[in-house]
C-alpha positions in Angstrom: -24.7 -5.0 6.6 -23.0 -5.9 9.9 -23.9 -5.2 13.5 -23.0 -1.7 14.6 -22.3 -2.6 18.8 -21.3 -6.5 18.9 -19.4 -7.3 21.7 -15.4 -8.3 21.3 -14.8 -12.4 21.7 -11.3 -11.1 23.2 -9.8 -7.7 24.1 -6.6 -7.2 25.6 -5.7 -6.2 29.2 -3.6 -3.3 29.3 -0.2 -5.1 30.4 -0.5 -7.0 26.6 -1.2 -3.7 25.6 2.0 -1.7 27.1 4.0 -4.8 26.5 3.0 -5.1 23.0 6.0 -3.4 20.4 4.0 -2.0 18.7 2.9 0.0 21.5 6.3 0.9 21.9 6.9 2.1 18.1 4.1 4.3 18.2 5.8 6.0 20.7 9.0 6.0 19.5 7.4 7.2 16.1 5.4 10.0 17.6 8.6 11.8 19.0 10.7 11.5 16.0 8.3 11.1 12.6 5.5 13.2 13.8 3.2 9.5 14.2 0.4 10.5 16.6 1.3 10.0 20.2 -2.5 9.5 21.3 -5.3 7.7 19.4 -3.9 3.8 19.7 -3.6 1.9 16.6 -6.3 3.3 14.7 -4.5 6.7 14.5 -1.2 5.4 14.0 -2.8 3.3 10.4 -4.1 6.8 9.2 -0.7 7.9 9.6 0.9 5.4 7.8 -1.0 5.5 5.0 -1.2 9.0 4.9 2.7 9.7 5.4 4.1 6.6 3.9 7.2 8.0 3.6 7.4 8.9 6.6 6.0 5.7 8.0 8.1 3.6 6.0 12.0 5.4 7.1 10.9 4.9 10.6 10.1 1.0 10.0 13.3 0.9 8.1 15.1 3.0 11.4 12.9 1.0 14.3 14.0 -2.6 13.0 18.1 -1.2 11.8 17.7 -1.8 8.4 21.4 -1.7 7.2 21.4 -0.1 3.7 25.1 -0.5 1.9 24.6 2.3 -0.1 21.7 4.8 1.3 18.5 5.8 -0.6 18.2 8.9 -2.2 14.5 9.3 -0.5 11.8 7.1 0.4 9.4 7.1 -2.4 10.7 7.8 -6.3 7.3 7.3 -7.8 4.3 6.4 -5.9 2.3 5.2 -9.4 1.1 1.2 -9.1 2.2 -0.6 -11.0 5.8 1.0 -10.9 6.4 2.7 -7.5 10.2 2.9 -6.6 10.9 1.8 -3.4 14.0 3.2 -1.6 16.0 4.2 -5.1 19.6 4.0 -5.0 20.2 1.9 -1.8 22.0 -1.6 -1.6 21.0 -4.4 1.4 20.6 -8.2 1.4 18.1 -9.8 2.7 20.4 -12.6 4.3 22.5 -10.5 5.9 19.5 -9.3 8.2 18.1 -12.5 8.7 21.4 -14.2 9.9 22.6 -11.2 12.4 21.4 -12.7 15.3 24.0 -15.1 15.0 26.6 -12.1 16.5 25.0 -12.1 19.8 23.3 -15.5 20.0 25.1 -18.3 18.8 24.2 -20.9 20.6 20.7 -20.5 20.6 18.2 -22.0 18.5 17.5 -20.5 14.4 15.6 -23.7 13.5 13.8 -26.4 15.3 12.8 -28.7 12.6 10.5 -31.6 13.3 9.2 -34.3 11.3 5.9 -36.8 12.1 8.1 -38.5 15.4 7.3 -35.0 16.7 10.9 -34.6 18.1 12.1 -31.6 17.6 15.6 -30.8 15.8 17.7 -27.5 16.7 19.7 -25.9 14.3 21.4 -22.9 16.4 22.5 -19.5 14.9 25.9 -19.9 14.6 25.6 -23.4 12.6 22.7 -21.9 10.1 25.1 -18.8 9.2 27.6 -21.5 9.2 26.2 -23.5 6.5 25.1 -20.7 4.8 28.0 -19.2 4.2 29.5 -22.7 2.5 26.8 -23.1 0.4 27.1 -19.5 -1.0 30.8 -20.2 -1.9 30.0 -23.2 -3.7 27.3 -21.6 -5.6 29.4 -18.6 -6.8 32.4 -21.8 -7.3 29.8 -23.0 -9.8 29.2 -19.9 -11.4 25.9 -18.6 -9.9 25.7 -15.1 -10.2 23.5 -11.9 -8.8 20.0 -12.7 -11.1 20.1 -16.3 -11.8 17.7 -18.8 -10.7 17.7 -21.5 -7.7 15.5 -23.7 -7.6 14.0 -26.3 -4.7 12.1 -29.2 -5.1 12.2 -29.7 -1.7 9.6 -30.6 2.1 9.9 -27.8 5.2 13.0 -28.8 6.3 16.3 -27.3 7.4 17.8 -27.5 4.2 15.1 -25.6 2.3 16.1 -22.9 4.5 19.4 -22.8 4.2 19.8 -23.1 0.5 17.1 -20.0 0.1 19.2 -18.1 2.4 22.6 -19.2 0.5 20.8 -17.7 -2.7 19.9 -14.7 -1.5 23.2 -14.0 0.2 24.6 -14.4 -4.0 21.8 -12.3 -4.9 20.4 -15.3 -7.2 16.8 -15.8 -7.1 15.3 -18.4 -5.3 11.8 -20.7 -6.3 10.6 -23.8 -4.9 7.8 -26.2 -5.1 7.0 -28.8 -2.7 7.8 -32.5 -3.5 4.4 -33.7 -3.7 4.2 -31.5 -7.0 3.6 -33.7 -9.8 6.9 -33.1 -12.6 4.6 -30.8 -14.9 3.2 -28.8 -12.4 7.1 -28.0 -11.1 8.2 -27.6 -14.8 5.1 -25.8 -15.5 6.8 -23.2 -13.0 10.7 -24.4 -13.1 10.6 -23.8 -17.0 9.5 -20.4 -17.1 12.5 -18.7 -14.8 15.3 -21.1 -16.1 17.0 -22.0 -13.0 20.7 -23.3 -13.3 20.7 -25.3 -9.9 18.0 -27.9 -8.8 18.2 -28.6 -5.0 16.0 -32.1 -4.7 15.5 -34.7 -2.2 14.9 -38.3 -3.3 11.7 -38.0 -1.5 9.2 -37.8 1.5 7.5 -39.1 4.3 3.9 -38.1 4.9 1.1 -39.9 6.7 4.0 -42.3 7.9 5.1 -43.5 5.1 7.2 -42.7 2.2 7.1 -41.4 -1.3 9.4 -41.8 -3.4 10.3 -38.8 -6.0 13.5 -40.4 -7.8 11.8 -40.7 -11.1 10.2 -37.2 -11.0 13.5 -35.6 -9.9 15.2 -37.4 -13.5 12.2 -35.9 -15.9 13.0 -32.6 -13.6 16.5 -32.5 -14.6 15.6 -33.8 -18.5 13.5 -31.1 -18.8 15.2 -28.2 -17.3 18.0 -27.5 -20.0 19.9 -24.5 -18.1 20.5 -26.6 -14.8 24.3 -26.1 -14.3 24.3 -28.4 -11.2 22.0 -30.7 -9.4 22.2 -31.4 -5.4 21.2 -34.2 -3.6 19.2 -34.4 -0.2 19.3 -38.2 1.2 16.3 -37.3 3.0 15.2 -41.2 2.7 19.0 -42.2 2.6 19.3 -43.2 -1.4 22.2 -43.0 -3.1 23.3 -39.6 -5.3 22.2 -39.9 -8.8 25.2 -40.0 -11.5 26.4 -36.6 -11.8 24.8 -35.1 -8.6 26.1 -32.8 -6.3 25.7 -33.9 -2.3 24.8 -31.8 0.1 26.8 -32.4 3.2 29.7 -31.7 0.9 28.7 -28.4 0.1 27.7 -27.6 3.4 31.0 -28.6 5.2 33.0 -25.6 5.1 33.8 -23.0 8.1 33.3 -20.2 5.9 31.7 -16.4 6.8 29.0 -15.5 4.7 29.5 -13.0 1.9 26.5 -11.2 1.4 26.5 -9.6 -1.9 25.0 -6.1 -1.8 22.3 -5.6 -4.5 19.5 -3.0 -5.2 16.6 -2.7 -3.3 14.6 -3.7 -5.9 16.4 -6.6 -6.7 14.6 -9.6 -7.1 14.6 -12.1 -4.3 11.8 -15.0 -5.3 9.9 -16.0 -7.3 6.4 -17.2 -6.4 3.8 -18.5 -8.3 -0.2 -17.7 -9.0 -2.7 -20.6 -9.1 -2.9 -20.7 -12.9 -6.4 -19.5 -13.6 -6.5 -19.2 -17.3 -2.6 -21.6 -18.3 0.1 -21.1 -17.0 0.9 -20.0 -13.6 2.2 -16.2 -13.3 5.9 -16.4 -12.0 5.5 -13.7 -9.5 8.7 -11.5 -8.6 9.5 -9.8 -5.6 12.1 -8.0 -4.2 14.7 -8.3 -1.1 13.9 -5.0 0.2 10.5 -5.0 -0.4 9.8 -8.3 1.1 13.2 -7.2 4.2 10.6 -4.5 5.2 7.4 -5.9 4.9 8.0 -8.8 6.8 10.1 -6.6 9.5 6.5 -4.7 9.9 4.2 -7.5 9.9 6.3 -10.4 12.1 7.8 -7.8 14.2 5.0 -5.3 14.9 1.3 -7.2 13.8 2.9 -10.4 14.9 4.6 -8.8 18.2 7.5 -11.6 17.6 10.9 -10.9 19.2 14.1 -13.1 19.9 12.1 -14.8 22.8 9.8 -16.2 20.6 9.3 -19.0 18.9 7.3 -19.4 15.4 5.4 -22.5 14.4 3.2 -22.0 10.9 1.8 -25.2 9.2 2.9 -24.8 5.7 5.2 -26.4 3.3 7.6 -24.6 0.2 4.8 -23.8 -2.2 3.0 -22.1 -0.2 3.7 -18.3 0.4 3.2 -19.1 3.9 6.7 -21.0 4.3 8.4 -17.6 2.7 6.8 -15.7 5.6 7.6 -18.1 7.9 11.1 -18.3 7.3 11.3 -14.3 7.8 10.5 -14.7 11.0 14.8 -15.0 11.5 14.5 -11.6 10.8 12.9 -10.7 14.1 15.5 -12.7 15.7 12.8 -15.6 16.1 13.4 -19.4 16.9 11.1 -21.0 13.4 9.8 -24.3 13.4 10.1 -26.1 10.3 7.5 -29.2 10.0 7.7 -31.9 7.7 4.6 -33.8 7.4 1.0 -34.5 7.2 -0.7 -32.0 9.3 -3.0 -34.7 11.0 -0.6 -37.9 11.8 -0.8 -39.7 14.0 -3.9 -37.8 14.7 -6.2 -34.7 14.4 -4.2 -32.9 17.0 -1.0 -33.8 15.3 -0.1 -30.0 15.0 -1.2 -28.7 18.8 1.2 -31.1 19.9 3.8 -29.9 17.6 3.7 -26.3 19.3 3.8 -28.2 22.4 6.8 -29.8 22.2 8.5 -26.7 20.2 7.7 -24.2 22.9 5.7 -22.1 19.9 4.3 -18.6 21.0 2.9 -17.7 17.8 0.7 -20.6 16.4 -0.2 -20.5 12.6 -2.5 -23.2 10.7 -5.5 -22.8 8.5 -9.4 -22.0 8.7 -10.4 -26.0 7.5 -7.4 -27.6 10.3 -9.2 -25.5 13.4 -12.3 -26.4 12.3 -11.4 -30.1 11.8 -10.3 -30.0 14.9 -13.4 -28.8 16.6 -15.7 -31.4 14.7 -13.2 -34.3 15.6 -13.8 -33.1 19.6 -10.0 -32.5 20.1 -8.8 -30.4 23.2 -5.9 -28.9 22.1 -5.2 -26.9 25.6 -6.8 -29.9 28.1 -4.3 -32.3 26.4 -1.2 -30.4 25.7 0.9 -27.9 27.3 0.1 -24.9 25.4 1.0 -22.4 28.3 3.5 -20.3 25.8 1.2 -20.2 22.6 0.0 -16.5 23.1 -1.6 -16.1 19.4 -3.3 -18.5 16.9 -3.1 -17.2 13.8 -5.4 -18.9 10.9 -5.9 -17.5 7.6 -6.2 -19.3 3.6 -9.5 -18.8 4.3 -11.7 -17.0 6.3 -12.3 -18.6 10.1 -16.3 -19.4 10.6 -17.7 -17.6 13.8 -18.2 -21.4 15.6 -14.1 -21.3 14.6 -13.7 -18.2 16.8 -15.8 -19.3 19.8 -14.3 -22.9 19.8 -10.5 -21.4 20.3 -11.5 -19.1 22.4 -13.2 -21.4 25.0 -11.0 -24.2 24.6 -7.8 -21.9 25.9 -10.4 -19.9 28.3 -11.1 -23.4 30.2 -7.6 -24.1 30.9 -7.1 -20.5 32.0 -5.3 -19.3 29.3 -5.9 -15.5 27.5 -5.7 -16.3 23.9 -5.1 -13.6 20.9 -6.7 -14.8 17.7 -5.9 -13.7 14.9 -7.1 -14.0 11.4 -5.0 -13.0 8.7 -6.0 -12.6 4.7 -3.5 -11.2 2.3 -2.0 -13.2 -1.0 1.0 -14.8 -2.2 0.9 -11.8 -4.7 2.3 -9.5 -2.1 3.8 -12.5 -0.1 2.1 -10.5 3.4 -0.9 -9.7 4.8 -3.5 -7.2 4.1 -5.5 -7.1 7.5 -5.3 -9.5 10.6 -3.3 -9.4 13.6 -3.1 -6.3 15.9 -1.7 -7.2 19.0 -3.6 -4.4 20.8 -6.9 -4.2 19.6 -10.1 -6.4 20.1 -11.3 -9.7 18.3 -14.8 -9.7 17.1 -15.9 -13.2 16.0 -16.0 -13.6 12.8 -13.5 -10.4 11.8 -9.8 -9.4 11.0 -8.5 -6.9 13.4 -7.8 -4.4 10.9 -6.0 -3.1 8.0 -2.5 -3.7 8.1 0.1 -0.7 8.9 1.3 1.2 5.7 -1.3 -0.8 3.6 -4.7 1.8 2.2 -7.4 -1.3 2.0 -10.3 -0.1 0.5 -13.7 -1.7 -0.3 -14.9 -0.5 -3.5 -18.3 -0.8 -5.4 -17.5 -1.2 -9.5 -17.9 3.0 -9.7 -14.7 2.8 -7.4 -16.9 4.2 -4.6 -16.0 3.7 -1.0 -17.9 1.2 1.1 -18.4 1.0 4.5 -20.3 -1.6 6.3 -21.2 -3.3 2.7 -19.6 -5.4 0.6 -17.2 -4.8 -2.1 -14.0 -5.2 -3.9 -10.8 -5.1 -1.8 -8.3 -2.8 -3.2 -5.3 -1.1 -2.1 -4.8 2.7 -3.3 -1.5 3.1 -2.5 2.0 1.0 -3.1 3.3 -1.5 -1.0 6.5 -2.6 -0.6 6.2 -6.0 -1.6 4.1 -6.0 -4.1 5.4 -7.2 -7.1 8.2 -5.4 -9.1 7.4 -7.8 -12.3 6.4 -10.8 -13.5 8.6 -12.7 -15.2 8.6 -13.2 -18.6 6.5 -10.6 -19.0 8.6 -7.6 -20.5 5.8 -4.9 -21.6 4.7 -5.5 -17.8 0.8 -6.0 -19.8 0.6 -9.6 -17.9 0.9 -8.1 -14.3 -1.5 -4.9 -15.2 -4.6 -7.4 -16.5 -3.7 -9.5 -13.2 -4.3 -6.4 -10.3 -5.2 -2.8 -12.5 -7.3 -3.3 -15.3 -10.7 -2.9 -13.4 -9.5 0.3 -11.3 -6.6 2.1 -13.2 -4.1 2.8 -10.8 -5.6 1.0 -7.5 -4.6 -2.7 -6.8 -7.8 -4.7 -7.5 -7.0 -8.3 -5.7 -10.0 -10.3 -6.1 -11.6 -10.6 -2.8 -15.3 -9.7 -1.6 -14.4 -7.6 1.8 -16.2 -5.7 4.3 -14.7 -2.5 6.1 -16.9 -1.9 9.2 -17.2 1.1 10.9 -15.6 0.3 13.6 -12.7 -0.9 11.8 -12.5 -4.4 11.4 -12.4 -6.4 7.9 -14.5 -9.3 7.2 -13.4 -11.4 4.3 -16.0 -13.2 2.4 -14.2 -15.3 -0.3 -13.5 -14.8 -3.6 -14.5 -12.7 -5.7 -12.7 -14.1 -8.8 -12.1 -17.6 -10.9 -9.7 -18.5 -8.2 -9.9 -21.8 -6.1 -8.4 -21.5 -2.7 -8.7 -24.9 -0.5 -7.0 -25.3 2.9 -5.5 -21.8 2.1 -3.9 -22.6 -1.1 -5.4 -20.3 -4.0 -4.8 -22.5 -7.2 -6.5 -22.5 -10.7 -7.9 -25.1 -12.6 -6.3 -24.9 -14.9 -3.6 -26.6 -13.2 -5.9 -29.4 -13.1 -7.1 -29.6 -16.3 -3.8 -29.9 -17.4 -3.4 -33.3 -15.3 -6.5 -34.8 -15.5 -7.2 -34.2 -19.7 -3.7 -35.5 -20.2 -5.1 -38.8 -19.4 -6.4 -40.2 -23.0 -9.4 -41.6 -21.0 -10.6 -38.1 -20.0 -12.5 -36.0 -22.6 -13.2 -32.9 -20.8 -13.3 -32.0 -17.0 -14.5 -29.4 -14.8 -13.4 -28.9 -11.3 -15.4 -26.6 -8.6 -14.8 -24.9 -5.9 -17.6 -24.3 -3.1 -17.1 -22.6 0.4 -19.1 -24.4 3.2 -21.2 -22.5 5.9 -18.9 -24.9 8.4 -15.7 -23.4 7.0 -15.1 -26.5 4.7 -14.1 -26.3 1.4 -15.9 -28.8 -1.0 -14.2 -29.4 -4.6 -15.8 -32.0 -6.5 -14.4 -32.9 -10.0 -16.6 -33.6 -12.8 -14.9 -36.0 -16.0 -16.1 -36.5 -19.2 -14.9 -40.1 -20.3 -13.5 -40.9 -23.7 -16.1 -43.3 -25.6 -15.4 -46.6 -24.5 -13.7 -45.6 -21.4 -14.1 -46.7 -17.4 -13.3 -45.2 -14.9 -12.7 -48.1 -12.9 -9.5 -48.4 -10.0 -7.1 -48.0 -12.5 -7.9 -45.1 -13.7 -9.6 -43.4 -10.2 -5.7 -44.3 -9.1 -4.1 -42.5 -12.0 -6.7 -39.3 -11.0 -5.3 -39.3 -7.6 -1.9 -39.5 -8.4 -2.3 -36.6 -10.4 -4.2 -34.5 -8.8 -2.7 -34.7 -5.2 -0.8 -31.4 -5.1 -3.9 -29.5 -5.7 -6.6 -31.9 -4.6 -5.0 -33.7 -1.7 -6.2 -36.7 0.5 -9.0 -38.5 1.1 -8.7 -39.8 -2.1 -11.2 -38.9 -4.6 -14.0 -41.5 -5.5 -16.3 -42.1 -8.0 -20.2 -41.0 -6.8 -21.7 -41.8 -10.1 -21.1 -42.7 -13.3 -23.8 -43.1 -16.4 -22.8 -42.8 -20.0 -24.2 -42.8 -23.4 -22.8 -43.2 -27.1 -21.1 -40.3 -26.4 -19.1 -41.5 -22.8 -19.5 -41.7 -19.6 -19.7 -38.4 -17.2 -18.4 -39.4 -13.3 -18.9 -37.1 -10.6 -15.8 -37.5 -8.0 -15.6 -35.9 -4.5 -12.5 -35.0 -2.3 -14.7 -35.3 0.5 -14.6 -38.4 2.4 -18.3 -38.8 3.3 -19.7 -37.4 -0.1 -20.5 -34.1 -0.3 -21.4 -31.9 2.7 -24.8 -31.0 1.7 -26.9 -34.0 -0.4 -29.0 -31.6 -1.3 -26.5 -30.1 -3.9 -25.5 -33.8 -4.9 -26.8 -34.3 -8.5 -29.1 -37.3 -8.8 -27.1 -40.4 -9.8 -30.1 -41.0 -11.8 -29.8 -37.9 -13.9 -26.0 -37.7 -14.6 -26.4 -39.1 -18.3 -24.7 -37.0 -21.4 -26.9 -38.1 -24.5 -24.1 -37.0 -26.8 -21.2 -35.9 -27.4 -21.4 -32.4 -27.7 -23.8 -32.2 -24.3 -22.3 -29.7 -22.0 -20.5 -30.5 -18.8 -22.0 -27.5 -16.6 -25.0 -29.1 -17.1 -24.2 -32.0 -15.0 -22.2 -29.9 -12.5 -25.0 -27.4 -11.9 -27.3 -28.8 -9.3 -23.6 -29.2 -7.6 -23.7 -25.7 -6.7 -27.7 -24.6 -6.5 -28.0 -22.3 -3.1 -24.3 -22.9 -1.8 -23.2 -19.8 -0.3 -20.2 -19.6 -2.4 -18.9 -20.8 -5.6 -15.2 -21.2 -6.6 -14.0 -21.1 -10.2 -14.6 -20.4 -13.7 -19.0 -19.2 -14.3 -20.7 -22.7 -15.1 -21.8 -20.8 -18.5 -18.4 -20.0 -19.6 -17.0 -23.2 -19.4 -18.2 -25.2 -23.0 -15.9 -28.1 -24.6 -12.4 -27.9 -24.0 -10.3 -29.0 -26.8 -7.2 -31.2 -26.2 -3.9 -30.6 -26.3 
């Protein structure tokens, strides 16, 4: 149960509240959609939900959605899976995030900014500029509306532009970030069958670099349909043989042609964490995702042309997708490449420093790093423009709260926090940021507009002030129109309708208090999420049990009353195996995209006939609590057919919450 009467960390004063937009749509709204004039924010989410139709051709008129072709109405068929959004129109998503090049040329799209902190513009007029080369030279290559681009490629410029080259085709754009091992990107890359590769020949992180030159040549082995490969000199190589280069196909003074395609036209695709095999290739569309993000960056968010938008993230993340919608607003984005803590904790506060950011966005696990390293982000930096922190991949701990809040308050400052929870399986937000309502510690704000979040028992009873499933009764937008590969659509209704028929089940324990608020309180699923990226482990089982050394392994994930995120990996060694440097360095290597540094190391390691069982932690002082730290003394498997849970399950005993697939389920694993 939570408290009925706790007092707000935050509220805002009534200037942020008149000044906020969405303030100003409600009004606009009320006089012509029949939106409630009176009631604030609350009243205008009841409408939304109740009148989506309504709702959604005002968001559509409030942010000049330009349709091609018009819809024939709002809502064809409201059933999930399956609603029809907006049938019969034509847009492009490009085209709306590139029109504030007419009246602001010379102004700043991008500022990208790598670990020398220095921040890079890219202005309007030379993003639509390279934009519309690149989209000439991939029709000149035969890309066509539907087919796949891929990007194996950091948070830089580039990534950008070549996502916003595709759409403007009307291809379909996927990515993974470079430090993706090559089968976890062709775990993804193979599914959707892309015909162009965009690569760079690597990356710099932690101040130094890593090179990807050998990974990028089993990429483009193993990826039959590529057509054409392009070549980012991002640490100044040569182009491989064959290769495309980039600055040629970006040289050209040509206007963008934006081709117009349905609404429901796919524009990514995105990828789940790969729970039970492969990961789900997640498809959503360019009007679905145009509108959403209008809604959420431009009315939750408050963002505007004045602003500028700094998120932490990198291309496979769903967070970098959302981030780079923020040109629809009009919004100057910053695009970071690199570690998130070099040359030190505060690496990122002084990256919205120097970038001017008024909308700050990192996760739970950085703010909290922060506040255990004794960093003072607003003492030590000029901060005076950052109006929001946003946090969200997991949810923000009460101390989390108080800490930002009193280390703006000192310096003077009124800060809006704002956690955020939604998924990349709608690529948006489910509840967080409302710029005018309270922040309780602890909470979201509330619900997000045009989104009917529920909190259901298992009889699909409404809770209120307890905790249940989140669902979501009625269609959104962006949800996703398919998966691919997945023709009888049976794939995406096991994933989000087979416990509630009908009602969009997503996997989260959630609270709905009666005043409003959300409180989010992990998963309620097999799903890991660490530092805010939900993966499965099956995506590490396919790494680490490719090694011939490793028998069997089991990786958990466990939620810390600090707001870490502990995930130690358990590995059943191959008789006659060690796991000595060699081998702990070939674990690393393998497992960095999903369990990234410190490096793991072994805590123990006893073995039998059978072979050894090692117990490795990604944490770099052990594990939080030594209380849930098997004994070293007691990590023996007398056999071979011993099962791994039972080393693993003192691991969890009385941690709040546990990450991953039932200890009981999980028996031998056969190899491949």
């Amino acid at each position: 149960m939570t408290s009925a009467h706790p007092s707000p960390l935050w509220r805002p004063d009534e200037d942020r509240i008149a000044q906020a937009r969405i303030t100003a749509f409600q009004s606009w709204a009320a006089e012509r959609h029949q939106a409630p004039a009176e009631g604030g924010y609350p009243a205008l989410h009841r409408w939304s939900v109740a009148e989506p139709e309504a709702f959604w051709t005002a968001v559509t008129q409030w942010f000049d959605v330009r349709f091609s072709t018009p819809p024939t109405r709002v809502l064809g068929d409201r059933a999930m899976p399956g609603a029809q959004w907006f049938p019969g129109s034509r847009l492009n998503y490009a085209e709306h995030a590139l029109r504030a090049a007419a009246t602001r040329p010379d102004e700043p799209a991008l500022l990208a900014v790598d670990e020398t902190q220095v921040p890079r513009p890219v202005t309007w007029a030379e993003l639509r500029r390279q934009v519309g080369s690149l989209a000439a030279e991939l029709r000149a290559l035969g890309v066509r509306p539907g087919d796949r681009v891929s990007g194996y490629l950091p948070n830089i410029p580039q990534a950008a532009i070549a996502f916003l080259a595709t759409a403007a085709v009307g291809a379909v754009w996927t990515s993974c970030a470079p430090d993706f091992g090559a089968r976890s990107v062709l775990d993804r890359f193979q599914q959707v069958e892309p015909v162009v590769l965009f690569t760079v020949d690597g990356y710099r992180y932690g101040g130094k670099e890593h090179d990807r030159r050998e990974t990028v040549a089993e990429l483009r082995r193993e990826l039959p349909t590529l057509r054409a490969l392009v070549h980012i000199p991002l640490l100044g190589t040569d182009a491989p043989e064959g290769a495309l280069d980039w600055a040629a196909l970006t040289a050209a003074d040509t206007e963008p042609e934006f081709e117009q395609v349905p609404f429901e036209h796919p524009l990514w695709v995105l990828y789940s964490s790969g729970t039970t095999g492969l990961p789900k290739a997640i498809v959503q569309s360019q009007g679905g995702i145009l509108l959403e993000h209008l809604k959420q960056l431009g009315l939750h968010c408050d963002l505007g042309p004045e602003d500028v938008f700094f998120w932490y993230t990198s291309t496979g993340w769903m967070m970098w997708n959302f981030l780079v919608s923020g040109l629809l607003t009009g919004t100057t984005i910053v695009l970071y490449d690199g570690s998130p803590g070099h040359p030190a904790v505060d690496a990122q506060w002084q990256i919205a420093a120097r970038t001017g950011a008024t909308l700050y966005g990192t996760s739970a696990a950085y703010v909290m790093a922060c506040r255990k390293a004794g960093a003072h982000p607003a003492r030590d930096h000029d901060l005076s423009r950052v109006k929001c922190v946003a946090t969200t991949g997991s949810p923000l701990p009460p101390d989390g709260f108080r800490w930002l809040h009193d280390e703006f308050a000192d310096s003077g400052a009124d800060l809006w926090i704002a956690s955020v929870s939604g998924g990349t399986d709608v690529c948006s937000c489910f509840a967080g940021a409302v710029p005018t309502l309270p922040v309780y510690i602890g909470e979201l704000q509330a619900p997000c507009l045009g989104t009917d979040l529920r909190s259901w028992d298992p009889n699909g009873d409404p809770l209120v002030d307890e905790v249940g499933e989140l669902v979501v009764t009625n269609p959104m937008p962006s949800m996703p129109v398919r998966f691919w590969n997945d023709p009888d659509g049976s794939r995406y209704r096991d994933s989000y309708f087979s416990v509630y028929p009908g009602v969009w089940r997503h996997g989260d324990w959630i609270t709905l208090t009666s005043r409003g608020s959300v409180i989010i309180h992990g998963r309620s699923d097999s799903t890991l999420n660490r530092q805010g990226i939900r993966m499965g482990s099956a995506d590490i089982y396919e790494v680490v049990e490719r090694l011939p050394e490793i028998r069997e392994s089991l990786v958990l994930g466990i939620e810390q009353p600090d707001g870490g995120y502990w995930m130690p990996l358990f590995v059943h060694l191959a008789p006659g195996a060690e796991l000595d440097e060699a081998l702990l360095d070939r674990v690393n290597r393998g497992t960095r995209p999903f369990l990234p540094p410190p490096r793991l190391r072994a805590l123990l390691g006893h073995g039998g006939a059978g072979g050894a069982v090692a117990f490795l932690v990604d944490h770099p002082g052990g594990p939080v609590a030594p209380r849930r730290t098997p004994h070293p003394g007691r990590a023996v498997l007398p056999d071979r057919t011993a099962p791994l849970q039972h080393l693993c399950r003192p691991a969890v005993r009385n941690s709040q919450r546990f990450h991953g697939e039932r200890i009981e389920d999980r028996g031998p694993r056969s190899r491949k």
